[in-house]
Backbone as a ProteinNet text record, in pm:
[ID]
protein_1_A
[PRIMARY]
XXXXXXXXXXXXXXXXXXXXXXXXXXXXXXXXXXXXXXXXXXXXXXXXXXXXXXXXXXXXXXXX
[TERTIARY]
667.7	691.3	606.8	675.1	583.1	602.7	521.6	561.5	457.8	592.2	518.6	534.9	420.6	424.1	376.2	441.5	376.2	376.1	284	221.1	264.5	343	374.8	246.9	253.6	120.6	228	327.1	428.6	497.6	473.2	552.3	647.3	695.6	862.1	840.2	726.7	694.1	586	497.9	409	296.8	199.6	58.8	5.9	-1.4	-37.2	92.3	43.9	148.1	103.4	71.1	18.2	111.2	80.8	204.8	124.5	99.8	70.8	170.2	151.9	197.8	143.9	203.6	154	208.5	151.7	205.1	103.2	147.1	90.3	-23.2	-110.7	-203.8	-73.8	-33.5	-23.2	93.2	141.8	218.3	152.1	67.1	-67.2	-99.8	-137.2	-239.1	-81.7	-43.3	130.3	120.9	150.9	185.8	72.7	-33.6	-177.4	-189.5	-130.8	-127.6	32.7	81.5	187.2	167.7	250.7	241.2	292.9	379.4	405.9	337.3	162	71.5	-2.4	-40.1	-123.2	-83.5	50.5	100	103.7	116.1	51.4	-87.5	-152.2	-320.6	-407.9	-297.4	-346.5	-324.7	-187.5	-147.5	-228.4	-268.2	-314	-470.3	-519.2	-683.4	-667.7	-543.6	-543.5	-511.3	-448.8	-385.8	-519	-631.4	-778.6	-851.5	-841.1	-910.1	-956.4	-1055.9	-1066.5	-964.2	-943.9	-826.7	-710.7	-649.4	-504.7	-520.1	-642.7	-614.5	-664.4	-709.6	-714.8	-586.9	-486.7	-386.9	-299.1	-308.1	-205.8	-238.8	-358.4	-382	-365.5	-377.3	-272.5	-139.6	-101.7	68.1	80.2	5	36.5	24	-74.2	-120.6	9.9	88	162.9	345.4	293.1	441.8	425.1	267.4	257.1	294.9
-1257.1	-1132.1	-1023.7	-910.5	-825.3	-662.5	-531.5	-448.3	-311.2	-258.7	-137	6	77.5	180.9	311.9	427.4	546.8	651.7	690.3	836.7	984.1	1034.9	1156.4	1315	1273.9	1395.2	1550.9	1524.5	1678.9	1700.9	1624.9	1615.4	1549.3	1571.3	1478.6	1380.8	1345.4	1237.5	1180.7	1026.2	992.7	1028.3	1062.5	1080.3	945.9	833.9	697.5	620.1	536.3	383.9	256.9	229.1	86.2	-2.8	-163.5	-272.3	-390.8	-437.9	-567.9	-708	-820.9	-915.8	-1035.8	-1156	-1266.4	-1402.3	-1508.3	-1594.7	-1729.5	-1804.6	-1959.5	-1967.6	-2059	-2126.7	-2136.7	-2259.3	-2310.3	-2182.4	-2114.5	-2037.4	-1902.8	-1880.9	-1754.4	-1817.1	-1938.5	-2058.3	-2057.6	-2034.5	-2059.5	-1955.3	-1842	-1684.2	-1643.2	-1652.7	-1628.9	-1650.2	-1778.2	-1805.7	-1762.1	-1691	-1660	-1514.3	-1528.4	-1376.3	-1291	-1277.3	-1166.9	-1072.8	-1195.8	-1184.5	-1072.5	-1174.1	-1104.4	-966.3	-941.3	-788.5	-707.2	-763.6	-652.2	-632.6	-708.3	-704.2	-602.6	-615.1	-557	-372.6	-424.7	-219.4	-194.8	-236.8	-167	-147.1	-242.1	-218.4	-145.8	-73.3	67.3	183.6	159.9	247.3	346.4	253.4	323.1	332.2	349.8	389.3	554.4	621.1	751.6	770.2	694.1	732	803.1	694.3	719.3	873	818.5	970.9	1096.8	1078.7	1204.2	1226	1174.3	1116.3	1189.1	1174.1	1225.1	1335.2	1401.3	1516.4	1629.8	1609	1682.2	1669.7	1537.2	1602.4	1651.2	1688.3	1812.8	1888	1968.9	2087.6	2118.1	2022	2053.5	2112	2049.2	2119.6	2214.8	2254.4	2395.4	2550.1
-1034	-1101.3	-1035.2	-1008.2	-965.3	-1061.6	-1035.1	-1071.4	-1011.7	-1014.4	-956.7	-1013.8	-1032.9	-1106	-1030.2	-1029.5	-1013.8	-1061.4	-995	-1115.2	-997.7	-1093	-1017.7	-1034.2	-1173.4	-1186.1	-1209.5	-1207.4	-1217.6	-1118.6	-996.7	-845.5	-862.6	-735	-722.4	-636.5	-566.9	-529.8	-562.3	-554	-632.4	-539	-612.4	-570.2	-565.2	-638.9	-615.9	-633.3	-598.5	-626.2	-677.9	-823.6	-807	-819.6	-692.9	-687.6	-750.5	-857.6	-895.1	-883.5	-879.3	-840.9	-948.4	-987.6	-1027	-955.1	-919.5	-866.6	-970.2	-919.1	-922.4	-820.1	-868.6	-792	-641.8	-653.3	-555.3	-431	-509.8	-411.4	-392.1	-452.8	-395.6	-271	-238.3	-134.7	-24.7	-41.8	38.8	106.1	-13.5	39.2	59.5	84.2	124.7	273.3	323.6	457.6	510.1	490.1	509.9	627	706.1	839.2	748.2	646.3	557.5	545	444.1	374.5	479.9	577.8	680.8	690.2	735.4	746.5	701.4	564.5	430.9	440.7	420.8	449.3	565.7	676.9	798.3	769.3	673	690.6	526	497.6	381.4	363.8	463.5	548.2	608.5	667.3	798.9	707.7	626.4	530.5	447.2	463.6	356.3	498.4	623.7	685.2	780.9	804.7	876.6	972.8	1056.6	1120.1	1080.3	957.4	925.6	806	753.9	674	750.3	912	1030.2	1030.7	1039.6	1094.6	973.1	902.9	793.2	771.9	751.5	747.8	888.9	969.1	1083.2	1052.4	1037.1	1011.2	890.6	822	683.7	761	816.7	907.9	949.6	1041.5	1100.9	1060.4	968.2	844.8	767.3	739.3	697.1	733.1
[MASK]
++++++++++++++++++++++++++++++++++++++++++++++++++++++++++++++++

């Protein structure tokens, strides 16, 4: 089961996104070692990093 919720705040697009998930013991330990897993893991450790929010904030600049 999963679910995902966001908060617009009065916008038309969301300012956050939260995605929660529930699994089982044994298929957390599955999907844990899973390249999926990893891929999510990798972009969402880049996703909170200085770079990407340099990175996003020029391309606002740039559509202003």
């Amino acid at each position: 089961m999963y679910n995902v919720k966001e908060f617009l705040f009065g916008r038309t697009s969301p300012v956050e996104v939260q995605v929660s998930f529930s699994l089982s013991g044994p298929d957390w330990l599955k999907f844990e070692k899973s390249e999926a897993w990893q891929k999510a893991a990798q972009l969402l450790e880049y996703l909170q990093t200085e770079q990407y929010k340099t990175q996003i904030q020029g391309q606002k600049a740039e559509l202003a």
